[in-house]
N, C-alpha and C positions, 0 to 999 in steps of 0.2 A: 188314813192313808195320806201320803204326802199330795201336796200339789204337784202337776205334769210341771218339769221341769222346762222352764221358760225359752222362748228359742231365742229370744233377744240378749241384750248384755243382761247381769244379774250383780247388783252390791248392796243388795241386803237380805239374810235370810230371818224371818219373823217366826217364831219359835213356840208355839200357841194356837189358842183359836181363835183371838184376836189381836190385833188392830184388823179394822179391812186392809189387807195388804193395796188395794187399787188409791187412795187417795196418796197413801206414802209414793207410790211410783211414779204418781202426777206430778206431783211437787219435788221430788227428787230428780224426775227427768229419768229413770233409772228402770231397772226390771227388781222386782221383788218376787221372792220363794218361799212359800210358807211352808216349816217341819211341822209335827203335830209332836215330836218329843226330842230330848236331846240327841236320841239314837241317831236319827235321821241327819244330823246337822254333817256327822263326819261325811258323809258319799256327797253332800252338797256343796261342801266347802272343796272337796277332793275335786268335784265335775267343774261347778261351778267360780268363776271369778269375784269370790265373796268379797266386800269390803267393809260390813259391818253386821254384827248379828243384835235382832229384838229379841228377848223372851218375855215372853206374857207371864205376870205372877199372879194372872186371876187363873189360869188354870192349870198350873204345875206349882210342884211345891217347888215358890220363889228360890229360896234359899241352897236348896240342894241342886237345881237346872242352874243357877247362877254359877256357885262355886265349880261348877261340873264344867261348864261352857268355857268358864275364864280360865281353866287349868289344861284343856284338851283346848284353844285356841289361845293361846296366848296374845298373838300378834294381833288381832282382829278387834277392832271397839266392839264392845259390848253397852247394851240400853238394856236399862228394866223396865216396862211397861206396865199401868194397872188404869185398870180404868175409875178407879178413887182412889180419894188420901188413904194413906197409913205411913206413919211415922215409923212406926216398928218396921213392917216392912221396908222401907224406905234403907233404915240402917243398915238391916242384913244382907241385902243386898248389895249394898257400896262395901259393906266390908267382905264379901263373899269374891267379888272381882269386879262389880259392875261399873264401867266408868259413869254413866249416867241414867238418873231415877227420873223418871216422867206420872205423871198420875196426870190422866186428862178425860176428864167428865166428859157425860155424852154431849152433852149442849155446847160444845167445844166446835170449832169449825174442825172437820173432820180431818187427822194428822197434821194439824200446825204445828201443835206444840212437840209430839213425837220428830216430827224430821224436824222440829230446833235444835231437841236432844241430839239426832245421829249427827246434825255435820258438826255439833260442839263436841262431840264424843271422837271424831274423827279430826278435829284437829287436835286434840288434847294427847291421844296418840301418837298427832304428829302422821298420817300417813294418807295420802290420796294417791292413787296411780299419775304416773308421770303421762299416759297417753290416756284417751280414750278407752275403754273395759273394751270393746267389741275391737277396737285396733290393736292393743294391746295383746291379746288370744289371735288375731289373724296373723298378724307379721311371724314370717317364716324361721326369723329366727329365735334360740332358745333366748327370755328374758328372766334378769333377777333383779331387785331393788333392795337395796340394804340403805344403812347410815353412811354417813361421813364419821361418827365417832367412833362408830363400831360396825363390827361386819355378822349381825344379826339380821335373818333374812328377814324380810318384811314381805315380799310377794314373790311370785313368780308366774310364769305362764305356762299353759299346757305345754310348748314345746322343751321347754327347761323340764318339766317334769320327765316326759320323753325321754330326754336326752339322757338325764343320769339314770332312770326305770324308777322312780320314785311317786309315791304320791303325795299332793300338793300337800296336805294335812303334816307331811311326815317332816317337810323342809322348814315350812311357814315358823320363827323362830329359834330358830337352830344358825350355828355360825359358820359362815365361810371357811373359816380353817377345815370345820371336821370333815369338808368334802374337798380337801384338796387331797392331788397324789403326793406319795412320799417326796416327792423327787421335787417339790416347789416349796415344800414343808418351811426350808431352811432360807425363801426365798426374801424378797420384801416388798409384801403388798401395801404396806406403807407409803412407800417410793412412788408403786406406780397410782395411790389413792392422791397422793401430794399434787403428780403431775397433770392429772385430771380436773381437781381442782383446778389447779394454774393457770390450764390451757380452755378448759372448759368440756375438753375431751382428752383422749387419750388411750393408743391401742397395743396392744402386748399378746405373748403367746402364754398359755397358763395350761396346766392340769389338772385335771379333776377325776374322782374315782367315782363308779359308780356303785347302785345299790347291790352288783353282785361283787364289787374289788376291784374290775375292770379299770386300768388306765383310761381314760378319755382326754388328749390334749386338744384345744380350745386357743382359737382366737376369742380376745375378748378386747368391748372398748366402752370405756366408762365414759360416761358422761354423765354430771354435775344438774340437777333442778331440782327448784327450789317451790313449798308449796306451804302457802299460809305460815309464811317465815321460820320454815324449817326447812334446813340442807338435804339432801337424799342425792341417791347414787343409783342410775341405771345401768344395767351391765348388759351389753348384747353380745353372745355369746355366739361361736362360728365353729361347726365340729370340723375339724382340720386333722382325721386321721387320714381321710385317705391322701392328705398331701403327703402327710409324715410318711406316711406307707411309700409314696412316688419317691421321695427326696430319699427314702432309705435303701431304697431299690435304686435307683438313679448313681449312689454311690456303691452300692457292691457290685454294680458292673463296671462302673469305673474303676475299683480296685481290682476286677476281674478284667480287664483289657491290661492292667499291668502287670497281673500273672501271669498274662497269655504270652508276650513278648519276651519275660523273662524264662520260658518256658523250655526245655532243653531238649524234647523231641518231639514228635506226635502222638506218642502213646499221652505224654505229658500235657501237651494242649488239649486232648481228645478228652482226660482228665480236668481237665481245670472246667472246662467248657460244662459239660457233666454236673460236676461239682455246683457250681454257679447257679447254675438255673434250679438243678435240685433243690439249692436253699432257697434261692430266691422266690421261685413260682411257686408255691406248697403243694401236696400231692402228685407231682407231675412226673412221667416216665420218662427217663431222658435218653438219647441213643446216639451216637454219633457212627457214622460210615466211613472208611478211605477207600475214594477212587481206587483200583486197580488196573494201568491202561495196560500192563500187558496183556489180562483175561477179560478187560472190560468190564470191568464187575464192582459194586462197592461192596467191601467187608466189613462187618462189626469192628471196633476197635476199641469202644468204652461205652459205659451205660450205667446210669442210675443204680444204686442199692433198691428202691422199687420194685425195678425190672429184674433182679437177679431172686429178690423175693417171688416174684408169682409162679404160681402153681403152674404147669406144662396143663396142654391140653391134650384131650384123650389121641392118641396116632402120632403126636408129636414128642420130639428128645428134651424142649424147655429150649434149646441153644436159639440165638441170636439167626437171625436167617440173614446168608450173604442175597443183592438186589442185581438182576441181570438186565440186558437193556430192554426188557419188554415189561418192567413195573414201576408204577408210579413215584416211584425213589430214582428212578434214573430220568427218567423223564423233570422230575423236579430240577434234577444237579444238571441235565444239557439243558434245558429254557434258564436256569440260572436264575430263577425268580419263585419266590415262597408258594408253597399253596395250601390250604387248611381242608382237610376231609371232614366236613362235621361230623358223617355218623362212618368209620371204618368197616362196621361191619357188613354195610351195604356194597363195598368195593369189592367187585367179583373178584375170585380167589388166587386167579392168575395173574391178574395187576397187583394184590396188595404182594404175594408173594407171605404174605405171613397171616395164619388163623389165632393170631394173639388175640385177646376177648380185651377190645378196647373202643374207645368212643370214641371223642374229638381227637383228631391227630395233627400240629401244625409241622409240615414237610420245610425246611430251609435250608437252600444252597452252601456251603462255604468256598466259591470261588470253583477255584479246578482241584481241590486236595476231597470233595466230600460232601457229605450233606448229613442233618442234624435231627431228628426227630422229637418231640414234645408234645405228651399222648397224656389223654385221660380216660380213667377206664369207663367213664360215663358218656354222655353226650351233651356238651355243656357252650355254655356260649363264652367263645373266645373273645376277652375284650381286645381293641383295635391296637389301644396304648401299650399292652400284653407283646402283639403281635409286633410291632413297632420297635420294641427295646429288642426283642428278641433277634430282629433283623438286625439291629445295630450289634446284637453281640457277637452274631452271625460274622457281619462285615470286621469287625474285632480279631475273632477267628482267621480268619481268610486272610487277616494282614501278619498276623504274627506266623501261620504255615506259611506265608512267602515269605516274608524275613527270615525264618528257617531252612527253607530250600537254596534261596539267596546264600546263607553262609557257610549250607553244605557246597555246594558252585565252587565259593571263593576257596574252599576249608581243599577241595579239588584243586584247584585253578595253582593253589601257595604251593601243594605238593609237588604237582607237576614243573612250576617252577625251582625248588629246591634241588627236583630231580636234573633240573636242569643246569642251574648253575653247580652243582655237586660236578657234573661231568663238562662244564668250564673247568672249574677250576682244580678240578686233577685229571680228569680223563684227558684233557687237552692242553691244557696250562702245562704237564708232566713230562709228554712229549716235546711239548714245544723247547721246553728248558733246554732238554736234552738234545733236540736238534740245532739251535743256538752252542750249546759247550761243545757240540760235535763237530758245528763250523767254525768254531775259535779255533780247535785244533787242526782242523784243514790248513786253516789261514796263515798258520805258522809252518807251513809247508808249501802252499801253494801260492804263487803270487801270480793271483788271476781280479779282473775286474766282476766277475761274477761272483767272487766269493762277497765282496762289498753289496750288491743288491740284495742277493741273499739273505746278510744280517738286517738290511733295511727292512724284508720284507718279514722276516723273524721282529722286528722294533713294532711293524706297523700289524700285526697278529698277537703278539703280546697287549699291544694297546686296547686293539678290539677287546680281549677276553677284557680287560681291567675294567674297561667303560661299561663293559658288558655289563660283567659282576657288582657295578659300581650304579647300574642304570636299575638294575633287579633287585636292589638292598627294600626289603621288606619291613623299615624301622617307622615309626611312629612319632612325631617330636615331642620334647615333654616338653611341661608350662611354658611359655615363655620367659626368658627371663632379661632383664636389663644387660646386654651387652656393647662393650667398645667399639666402634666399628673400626677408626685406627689400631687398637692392638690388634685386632682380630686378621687384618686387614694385612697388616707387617710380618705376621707368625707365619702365614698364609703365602707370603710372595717368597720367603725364602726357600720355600719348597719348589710351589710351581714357576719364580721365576727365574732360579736357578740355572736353567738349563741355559739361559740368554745373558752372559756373560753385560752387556749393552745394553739392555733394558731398565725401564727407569719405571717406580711407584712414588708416586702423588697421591698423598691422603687431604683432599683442602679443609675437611672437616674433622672435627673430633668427636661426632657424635655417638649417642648411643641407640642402639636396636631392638627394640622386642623383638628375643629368638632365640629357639635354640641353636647352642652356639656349637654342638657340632654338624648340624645342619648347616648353618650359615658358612663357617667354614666349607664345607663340602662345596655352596653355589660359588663361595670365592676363587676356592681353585679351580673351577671349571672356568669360570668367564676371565680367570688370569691366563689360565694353559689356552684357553682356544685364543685371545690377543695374541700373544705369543706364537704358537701354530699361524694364525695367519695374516697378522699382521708384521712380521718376522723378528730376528734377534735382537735390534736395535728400540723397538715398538715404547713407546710413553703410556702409560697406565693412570690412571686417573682415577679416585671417589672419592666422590663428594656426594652432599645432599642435596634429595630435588625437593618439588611439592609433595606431601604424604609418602617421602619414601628415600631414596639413595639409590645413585645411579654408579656404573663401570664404561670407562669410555678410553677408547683407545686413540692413536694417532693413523691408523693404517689405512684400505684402501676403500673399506667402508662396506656396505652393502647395497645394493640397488635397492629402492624404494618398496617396485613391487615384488620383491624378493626375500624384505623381512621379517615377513608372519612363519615361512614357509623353515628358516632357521632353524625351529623349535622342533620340529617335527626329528623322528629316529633318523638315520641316516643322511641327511641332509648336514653336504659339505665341499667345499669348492675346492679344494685340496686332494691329491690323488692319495696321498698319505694320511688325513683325516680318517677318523670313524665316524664323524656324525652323528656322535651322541653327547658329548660336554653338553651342548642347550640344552636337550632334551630333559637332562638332568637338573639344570636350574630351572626349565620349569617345572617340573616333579616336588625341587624342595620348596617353590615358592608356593605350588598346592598346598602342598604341607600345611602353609603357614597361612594359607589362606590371603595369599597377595595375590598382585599380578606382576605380569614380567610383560614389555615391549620392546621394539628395538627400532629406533630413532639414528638418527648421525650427530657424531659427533660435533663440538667446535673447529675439530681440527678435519674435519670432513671424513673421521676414521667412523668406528661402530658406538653407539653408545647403547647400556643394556638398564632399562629403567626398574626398578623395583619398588611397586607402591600397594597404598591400603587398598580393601576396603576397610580393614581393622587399621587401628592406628599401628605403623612399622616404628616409627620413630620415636622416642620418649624426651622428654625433655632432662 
């Protein structure tokens, strides 16, 4: 029977019924394990951190334990032992595989001469453990030791064997390629052996398969020592699936908050959402609710392939049960805050509202559109990180259904205005015409002073609709582009300042503008018409360039100080014939564009109307 396997470290198994294994462990400092046949050596070298094997040739036949030993451990030094000369023996042995022959008489101080043999056998292999045997087997993570010239394993450690499911016996030299994954095959461990060298360490991400095929990707970091002037390579090894796992999940919910935004209705997020978690969390029943405040009630609206798979339970249809304000689904969505059922089945029947045959359930809010359910049919412990993304994908949700509520609003809001200016500008605009051509033809009959107010007040009615129409334009600016501010500037006044036979434009710059240029136009004709309106027919026009921008400035009567924020605003206008929208309208196109607008005095103490960045307006 073998010896009890040693509690302490272990780097030599003696393979016989002699040497005394107790003198070799003095003198080696070491733990020693005696086999009693070859058989025995595999489970020792597999348990144990072997570093060198004895075989006695007084009591096994030499030649055949030898060749047997050297061929079933390759990497391991190998001693022949005898306790007298023999020459013949001696040969067959060195030629069978035995790195060293020892023959040491009884009268011999008890294993001198043998532990001379093992550490010249162990350097002649070339291999000692880089740590300590008993530090080496504790440290937590998997270790491997190969060459520098080649990547033939030389050792490893219980948690390396672990980690791919191997036994040590099965790795101890065999090459690093054969255990790598496909996926690094093509890679060059060369590169990162070079840099290791160089530096004296050196860390990377790597893969490795294990003994059933399994991927295993690995941090690993080589570091370079050197023993009895031969190079070797330690490799500490860091199983890094479940970051992979985090970082892979981390990103399909990032690509799933951008499905969720680009998403076109609620059935469509209720969908993605669904979706999502299904791949991501594996096994999981996924369910989502929508609020209904007219009934007060949430309804099913999407769920998992899982859940359309399970079998109905006995009294029940199989369908989706809607949640009313006296169960835990509602209670979840008005606190607005997650809560996890560990065991559902324990929730009395009137709170769950459903006898679905399931286990851990985590309950999560999406804002006011709903709430989300994520069931297992077991009772399993929800990790925190689990629960955590979950909520984030939750808050994900809840932003993309208000951004969709949000553009039904607007999608409302545009109609209602279309509806609106549609009946400007023929419902009213049509009559108006008409009452205008029908006071023309008065006016060539009648010669009264009230036919004259009349058409003013037909002038000052047509205006409103125009500014109206012109305040409500629903356009959007495209890129910006390098425009003239003088041409633009001249094309501009011959329209708006036409009407003012007397009126004079001063361009003192030639610059050019980031802008669209029929926007830009549109802010020019408003700040030329309103100088004009109330500066009167004779009024000096001015632009030029300020700091970050370009300014309009007139000669007229100016505005009062604390009166010029107030400009900007709809209706505001000091003119009884004004409509009180030209500003309003340059501020609108300078939103557009992302400036600002203010209104300062001019040099001539008339209006001046500033237009500047935050974006660069000006180009060179």
């Amino acid at each position: 029977m073998p010896s009890p396997l040693p509690a302490d470290e272990t780097t030599v198994v003696v393979v016989g019924t002699t040497p005394d294994p107790e003198p070799i462990a003095g003198r080696l400092d070491t733990g020693v394990h005696r086999c009693e046949s070859p058989d025995e050596v595999v489970a020792a070298v597999a348990e144990l951190p072997v570093q060198c094997l004895v075989v006695c040739t007084d009591s096994l036949d030499a030649t055949e334990a030898t060749g047997r030993l050297a061929a079933e451990h390759p990497s391991l030094p190998l001693v022949a032992y005898a306790s007298s000369e023999d020459p013949r023996v001696a040969t067959e042995v060195v030629a069978a595989g035995a790195d060293e022959y020892v023959a040491a008489p009884a009268e011999d101080e008890p294993g001198a001469a043998l532990v001379d043999r093992i550490r010249a056998a162990a350097r002649e292999t070339g291999y000692e453990r880089p740590l300590p045997t008993e530090l080496f087997e504790a440290v937590g993570d998997p270790l491997i030791v190969h060459g520098v010239d080649d990547d033939t394993i030389l050792d490893v450690n219980k948690r390396f064997c672990e980690l791919l499911g191997y036994e040590r016996t099965e790795l101890l030299g065999r090459s690093i390629a054969e255990l790598t994954a496909e996926a690094h095959v093509d890679a060059d461990p060369e590169a990162n052996l070079r840099r290791a060298v160089e530096r004296g360490s050196y860390t990377f991400e790597w893969a490795d398969r294990d003994e059933d095929g399994s991927v295993v990707p690995v941090e690993v970091t080589l570091t370079t020592f050197e023993r009895d002037g031969n190079q070797r390579v330690l490799a500490s090894l860091r199983d890094i699936s479940e970051r992979k796992r985090r970082s892979r999940r981390l990103s399909q919910l990032h690509e799933a908050a951008t499905d969720l935004l680009y998403a076109e209705s609620v059935d469509d997020i209720a969908e993605v959402l669904v979706d999502i978690v299904e791949s991501v969390f594996d096994e999981a029943l996924v369910c989502f609710w929508q609020y209904d405040d007219v009934i007060d009630s949430l309804d099913p609206v999407a769920a998992s392939s899982a859940v359309h798979e399970m079998e109905p339970t006995a009294g029940t249809t199989g369908e989706l049960p809607s949640f009313d304000p006296e169960t835990l689904s509602m209670d979840v969505f008005v606190a607005g805050e997650s809560r996890l059922i560990e065991d559902y089945g324990t929730v009395a029947a009137e709170r769950a509202a459903s006898d679905a045959p399931l286990g851990t359930v985590l309950m999560l809010p999406v804002g006011e559109h709903g709430v989300f359910h994520v069931a297992r049919h077991e009772v399993v412990t929800f990790p925190e990180t689990e629960r955590s993304q979950l909520e984030l994908l939750a808050s994900h949700a809840e932003t993309a259904l208000d951004l969709l509520a949000r553009e039904r609003e607007l999608e409302r809001q545009n109609e209602r205005l279309e509806r609106f200016r549609s009946t400007l500008a023929h419902d009213l605009r049509d009559p108006l015409n008409t009452a205008k051509a029908t006071l023309a033809l008065l006016g060539s009959e009648v010669d009264s002073e009230y036919v004259s107010e009349l058409e003013s007040l037909h002038d000052r009615m047509a205006r409103i609709v125009d500014d109206v129409l012109e305040l409500t334009r629903t356009e959007e600016i495209e890129a910006p582009d390098p425009v003239g501010l003088e041409a633009v500037a001249r094309d501009v006044w011959e329209t708006a300042g036409a009407s003012a036979e007397e009126a004079t434009l001063t361009v003192a710059a030639d610059a050019t503008v980031r802008a669209d240029r029929g926007q830009l136009e549109r802010l020019l004709a408003n700040l030329f018409g309103n100088a004009v309106e109330h500066a009167g027919p004779d009024v000096s026009v001015t632009v030029d360039t300020c700091e970050e921008g370009f300014y309009v400035a007139d000669d007229g009567p100016g505005i009062p100080e604390d009166e010029r924020e107030a400009i900007f605003e709809s209706g505001a206008s000091g003119d009884v014939d004004g409509t009180g929208l030209g500003l309003s309208i340059v501020r609108e196109v300078t939103a557009l564009h992302g400036w600002t607008v203010r209104a300062t005095e001019s040099d001539d103490g008339g209006l001046r109307i500033e237009v500047t960045g935050p974006e660069e307006v000006m180009t060179a």
